[in-house]
N, C-alpha and C positions, 0 to 999 in steps of 0.2 A: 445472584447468578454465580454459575463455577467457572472453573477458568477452561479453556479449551486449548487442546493440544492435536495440529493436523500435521501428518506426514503428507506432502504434496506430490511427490515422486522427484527423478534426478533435477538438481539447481538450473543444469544444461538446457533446458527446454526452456526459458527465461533468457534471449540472445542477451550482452552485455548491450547497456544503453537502454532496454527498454523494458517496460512491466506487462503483465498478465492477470487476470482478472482469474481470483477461484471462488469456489463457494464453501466456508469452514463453519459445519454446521447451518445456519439458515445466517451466517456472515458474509456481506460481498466481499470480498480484501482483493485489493488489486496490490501484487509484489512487485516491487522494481531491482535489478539488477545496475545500477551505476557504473559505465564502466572505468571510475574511480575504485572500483571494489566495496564488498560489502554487498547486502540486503536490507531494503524496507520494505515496510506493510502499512498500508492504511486501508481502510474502508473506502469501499471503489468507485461510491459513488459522490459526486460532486453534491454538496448541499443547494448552491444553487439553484441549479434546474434540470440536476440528476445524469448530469455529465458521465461519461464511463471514463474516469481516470487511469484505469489501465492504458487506455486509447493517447494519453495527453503524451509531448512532447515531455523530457527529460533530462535536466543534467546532473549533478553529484548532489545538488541540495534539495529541486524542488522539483514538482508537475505542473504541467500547464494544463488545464482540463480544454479539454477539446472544443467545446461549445463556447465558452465566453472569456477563455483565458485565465481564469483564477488562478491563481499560483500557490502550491502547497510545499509548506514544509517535510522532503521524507523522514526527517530525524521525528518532527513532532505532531506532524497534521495542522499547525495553525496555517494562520491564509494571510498572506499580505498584500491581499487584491481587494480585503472588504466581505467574502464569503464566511458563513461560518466555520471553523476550525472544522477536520473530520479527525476521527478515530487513529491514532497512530497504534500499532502492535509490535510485537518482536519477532524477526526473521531471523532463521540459521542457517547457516548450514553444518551438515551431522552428516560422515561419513557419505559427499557427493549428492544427499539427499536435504530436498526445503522442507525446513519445519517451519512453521507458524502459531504464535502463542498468543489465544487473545485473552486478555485481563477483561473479565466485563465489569470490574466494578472501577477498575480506572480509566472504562471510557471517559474521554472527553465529552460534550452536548457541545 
């Protein structure tokens, strides 16, 4: 697989403190805004039982998926609740504007 490159439109739509759910290619990625600063991207659904991670609770590290609590790493997707790990990507920002870069061959499973 290639790697994919999406312009999302301005960062600002993304309030601080909370993420949003896109679709990059036929990829869910839910971005978070920390309002520690910075951008992350994971894959937006909960492995669990298909939680909308955009939707979870948020502070500088992890997400709390809405449904059963699992808790995600934003730096790397692992889970320290026992779910499996999801997908971490690289977020930007580029001149006020999100980019989002997903590697498919370094998804995590």
């Amino acid at each position: 697989m290639s790697d994919v490159e999406a312009r999302l439109g301005p960062v600002d739509q993304i309030p601080l403190g909370e993420g949003r759910a896109f679709l990059v290619g036929d990829e869910p990625v839910a971005v978070f805004r920390p309002r520690s600063g910075g951008l992350h991207a994971l894959r937006a659904i909960c492995p669990h039982r298909g939680g909308p991670l955009a939707d979870g609770l948020t502070d500088g590290e992890v997400v709390m998926c809405p449904l059963h609590n699992h808790q995600f790493s934003l730096a790397d997707g692992s889970c320290a609740t026992g779910a499996d790990a999801v997908a971490a990507y690289s977020a930007a920002e580029e001149d006020g504007e999100l980019v989002v870069r997903l590697r498919h061959a370094a998804q995590r499973s």
